[in-house]
C-alpha positions in Angstrom: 0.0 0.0 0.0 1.2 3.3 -1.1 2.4 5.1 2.1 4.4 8.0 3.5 6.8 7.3 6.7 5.4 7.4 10.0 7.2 9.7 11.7 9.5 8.8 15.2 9.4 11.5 17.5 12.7 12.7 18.1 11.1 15.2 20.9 9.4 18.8 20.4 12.2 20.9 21.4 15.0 19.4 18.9 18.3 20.3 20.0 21.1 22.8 18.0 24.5 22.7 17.3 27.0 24.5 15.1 31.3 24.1 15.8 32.8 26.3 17.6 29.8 27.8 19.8 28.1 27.6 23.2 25.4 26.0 24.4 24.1 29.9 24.8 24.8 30.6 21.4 22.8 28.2 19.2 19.6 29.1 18.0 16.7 26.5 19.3 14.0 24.9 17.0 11.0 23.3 17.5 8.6 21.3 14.9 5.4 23.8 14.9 3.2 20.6 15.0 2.2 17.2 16.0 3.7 14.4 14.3 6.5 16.2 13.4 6.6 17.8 10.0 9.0 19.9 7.3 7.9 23.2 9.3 10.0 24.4 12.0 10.1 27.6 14.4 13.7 29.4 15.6 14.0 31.0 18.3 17.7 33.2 18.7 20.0 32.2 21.2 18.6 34.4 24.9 15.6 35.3 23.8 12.0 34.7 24.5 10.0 34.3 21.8 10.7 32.9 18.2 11.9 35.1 15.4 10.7 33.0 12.1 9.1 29.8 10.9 10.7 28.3 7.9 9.0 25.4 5.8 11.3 23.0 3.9 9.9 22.9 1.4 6.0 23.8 0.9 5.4 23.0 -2.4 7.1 20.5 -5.3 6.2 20.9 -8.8 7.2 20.1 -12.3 6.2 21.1 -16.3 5.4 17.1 -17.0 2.9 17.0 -14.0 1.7 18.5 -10.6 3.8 16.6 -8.2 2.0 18.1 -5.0 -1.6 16.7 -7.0 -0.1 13.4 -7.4 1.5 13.3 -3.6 -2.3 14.4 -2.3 -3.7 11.4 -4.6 -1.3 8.9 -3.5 -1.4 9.6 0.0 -4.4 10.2 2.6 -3.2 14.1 3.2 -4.6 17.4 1.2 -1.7 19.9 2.7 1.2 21.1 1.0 4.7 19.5 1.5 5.5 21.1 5.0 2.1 19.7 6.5 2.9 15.5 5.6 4.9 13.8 8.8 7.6 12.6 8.4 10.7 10.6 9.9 13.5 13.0 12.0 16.1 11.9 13.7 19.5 14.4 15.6 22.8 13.3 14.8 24.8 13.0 17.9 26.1 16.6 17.2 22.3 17.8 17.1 21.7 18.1 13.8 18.1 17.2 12.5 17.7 14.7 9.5 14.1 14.4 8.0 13.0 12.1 5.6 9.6 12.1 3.4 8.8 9.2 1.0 5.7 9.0 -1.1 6.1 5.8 -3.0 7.0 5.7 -6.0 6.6 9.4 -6.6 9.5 10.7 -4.8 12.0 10.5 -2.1 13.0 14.2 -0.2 15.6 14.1 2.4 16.4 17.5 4.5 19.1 18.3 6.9 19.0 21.0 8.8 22.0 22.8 11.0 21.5 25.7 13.4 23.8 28.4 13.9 23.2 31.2 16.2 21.5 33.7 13.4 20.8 31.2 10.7 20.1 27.3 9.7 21.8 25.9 7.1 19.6 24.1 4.9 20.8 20.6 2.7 18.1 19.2 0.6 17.9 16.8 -2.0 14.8 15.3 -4.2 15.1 11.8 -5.8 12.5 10.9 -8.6 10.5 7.8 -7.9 8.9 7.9 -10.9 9.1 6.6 -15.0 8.4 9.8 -15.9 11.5 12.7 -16.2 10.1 15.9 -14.7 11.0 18.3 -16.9 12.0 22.4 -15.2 11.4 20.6 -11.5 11.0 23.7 -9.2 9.9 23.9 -5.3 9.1 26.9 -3.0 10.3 27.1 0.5 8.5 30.1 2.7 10.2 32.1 6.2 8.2 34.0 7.9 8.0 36.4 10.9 4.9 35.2 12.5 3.2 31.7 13.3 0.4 32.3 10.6 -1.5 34.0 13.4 -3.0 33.5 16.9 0.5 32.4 18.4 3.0 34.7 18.6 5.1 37.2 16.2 8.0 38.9 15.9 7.6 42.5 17.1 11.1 44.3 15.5 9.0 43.2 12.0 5.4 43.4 13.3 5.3 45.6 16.2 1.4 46.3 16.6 0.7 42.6 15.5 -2.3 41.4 17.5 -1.6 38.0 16.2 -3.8 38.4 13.4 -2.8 36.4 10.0 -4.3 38.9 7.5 -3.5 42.6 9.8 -0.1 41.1 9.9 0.5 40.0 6.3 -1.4 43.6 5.6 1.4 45.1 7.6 4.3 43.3 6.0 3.7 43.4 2.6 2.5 47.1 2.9 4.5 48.7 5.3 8.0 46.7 6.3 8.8 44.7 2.5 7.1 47.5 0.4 10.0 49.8 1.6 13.0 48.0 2.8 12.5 44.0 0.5 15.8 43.2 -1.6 16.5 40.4 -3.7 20.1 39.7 -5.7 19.8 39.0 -8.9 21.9 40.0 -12.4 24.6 40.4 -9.3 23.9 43.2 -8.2 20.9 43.8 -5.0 17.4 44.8 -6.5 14.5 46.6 -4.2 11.8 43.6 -4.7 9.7 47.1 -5.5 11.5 47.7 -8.6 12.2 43.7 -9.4 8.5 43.4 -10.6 7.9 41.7 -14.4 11.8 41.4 -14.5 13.7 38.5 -15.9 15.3 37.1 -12.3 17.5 34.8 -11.3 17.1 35.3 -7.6 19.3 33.9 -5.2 18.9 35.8 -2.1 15.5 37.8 -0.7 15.9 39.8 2.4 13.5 41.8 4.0 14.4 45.1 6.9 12.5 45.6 9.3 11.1 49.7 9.2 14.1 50.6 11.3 16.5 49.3 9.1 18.6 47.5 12.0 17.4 43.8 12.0 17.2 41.6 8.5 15.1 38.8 7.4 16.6 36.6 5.3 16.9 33.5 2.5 19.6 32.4 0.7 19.6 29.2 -1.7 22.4 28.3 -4.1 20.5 27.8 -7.5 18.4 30.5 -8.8 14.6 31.5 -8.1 13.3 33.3 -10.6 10.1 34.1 -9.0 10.5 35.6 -5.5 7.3 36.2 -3.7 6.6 38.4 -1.0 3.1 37.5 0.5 -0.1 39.9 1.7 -2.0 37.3 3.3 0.9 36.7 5.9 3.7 37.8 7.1 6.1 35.8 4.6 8.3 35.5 2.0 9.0 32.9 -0.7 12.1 31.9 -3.0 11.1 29.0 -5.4 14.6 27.7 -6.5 14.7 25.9 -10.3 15.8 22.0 -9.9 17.4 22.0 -12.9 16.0 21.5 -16.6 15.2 17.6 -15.9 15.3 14.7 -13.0 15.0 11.9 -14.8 14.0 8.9 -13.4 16.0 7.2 -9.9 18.2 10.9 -10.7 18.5 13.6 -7.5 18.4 17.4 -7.7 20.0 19.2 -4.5 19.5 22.3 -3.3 21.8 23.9 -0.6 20.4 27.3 1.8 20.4 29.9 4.7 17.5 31.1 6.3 18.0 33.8 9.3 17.7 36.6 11.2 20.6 39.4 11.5 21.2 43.1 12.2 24.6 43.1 10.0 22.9 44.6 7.0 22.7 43.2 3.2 27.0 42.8 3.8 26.9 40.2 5.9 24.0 38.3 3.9 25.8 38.6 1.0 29.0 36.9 2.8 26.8 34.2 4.1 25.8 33.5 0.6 29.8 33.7 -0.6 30.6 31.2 2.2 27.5 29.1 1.5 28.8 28.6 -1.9 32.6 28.2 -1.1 31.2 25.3 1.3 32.1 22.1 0.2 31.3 19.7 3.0 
């Protein structure tokens, strides 16, 4: 019977690591629900309350056919990507590894590795099908809020009254309308002035209306169609897999995803480093 794995609980609060830092000094994650899925909330190192939810990945889809359509027929689950359980387990340096198979349709293996302002991202797609899925391309989504009623970041939302559409209102309006960058054509682009352009986005990064904290997403392939959202307080990158995956092939992707008050400099030296990364 066509199945997806069941889950083992590796606990709620997952712990962090990344060399060379304290136990203070990694950021904490926990799954937002119950059985754990690909959708995660970070909280920096000291403080409170969480500063974004990421969702790795939300959506899969391909020219030949409507992977997510086919996932939702095979399986007894209507949600995107982020919302099907599936299997995590922490390395003994506390590193998560998740793993989501939907029989023979696709195998999608994430690891993720917090740091104290970011997590670095690894994930990888293997085609389960006969069919080659030709211009393969997923989203993954960060936000500053918990989709409403929960909690949300105040230095990006700071009259939020945990309201999904006043704070998507509020971000798309307000905080991204004025201070929302992308890099693309290498140079940085106010997502503003980015609209009906030819992109090969890399990195999107949002200011909050101070212009001393940054939102951010780095992936190492391009995303031609960046996505800021009005409905919540999110942003999208949907990074290209490539002109094929053939049959039994993989397609990786490699990322960042974080908060920091260093400016565009130091995202744009994450995103060198990400690249000169070869473990």
């Amino acid at each position: 019977m066509n199945s997806f794995v069941v889950p083992t609980l590796v606990g709620l609060v997952c712990s962090t690591f990344a060399f060379g830092q304290s136990a203070s000094q990694r950021m904490k994650l926990t799954f937002f629900a119950q059985p754990p899925t690909g959708d995660f909330v970070a909280t920096l190192p000291g403080a409170a309350t969480p500063a974004f939810r990421f969702l790795v990945p939300e959506w899969i889809n391909a020219d030949s056919f409507d992977v997510l359509k086919r996932a939702q027929s095979i399986l007894s689950w209507s949600g995107p990507f982020h919302t099907a359980p599936q299997t995590w387990t922490t390395d003994t340096q506390g590193t998560l590894h998740g793993v989501l198979i939907v029989t023979n349709l696709l195998q999608a293996i994430t690891v993720v590795e917090p740091h104290e302002e970011f997590v670095a991202i690894k994930w990888e797609l293997r085609n389960l099908t006969d069919i080659t899925w030709e211009h393969p391309r997923t989203d993954f989504c960060m936000g500053v809020n918990a989709g409403g009623g929960q909690w949300a970041n105040k230095t990006f939302l700071p009259l939020s009254k945990l309201d999904r559409q006043e704070d998507g209102a509020y971000w798309h309006d307000r905080v991204a309308a004025r201070g929302a960058y992308i890099h693309s054509g290498g140079q940085w682009i106010k997502f503003a002035d980015a609209k009906d352009k030819p992109l090969d986005a890399t990195i999107i990064a949002v200011a909050n209306e101070k212009d001393e904290t940054f939102a951010f997403m780095i992936w190492d392939v391009p995303a031609p169609a960046p996505w800021i959202n009005n409905e919540n307080a999110c942003m999208h990158l949907r990074p290209q897999l490539g002109d094929k995956i053939a049959p039994g092939r993989i397609a990786a992707l490699r990322g960042r995803e974080g908060i920091t008050p260093k400016g565009l400099a130091e995202i744009w030296r994450l995103y060198q480093e990400l690249l000169n990364d070869t473990k």
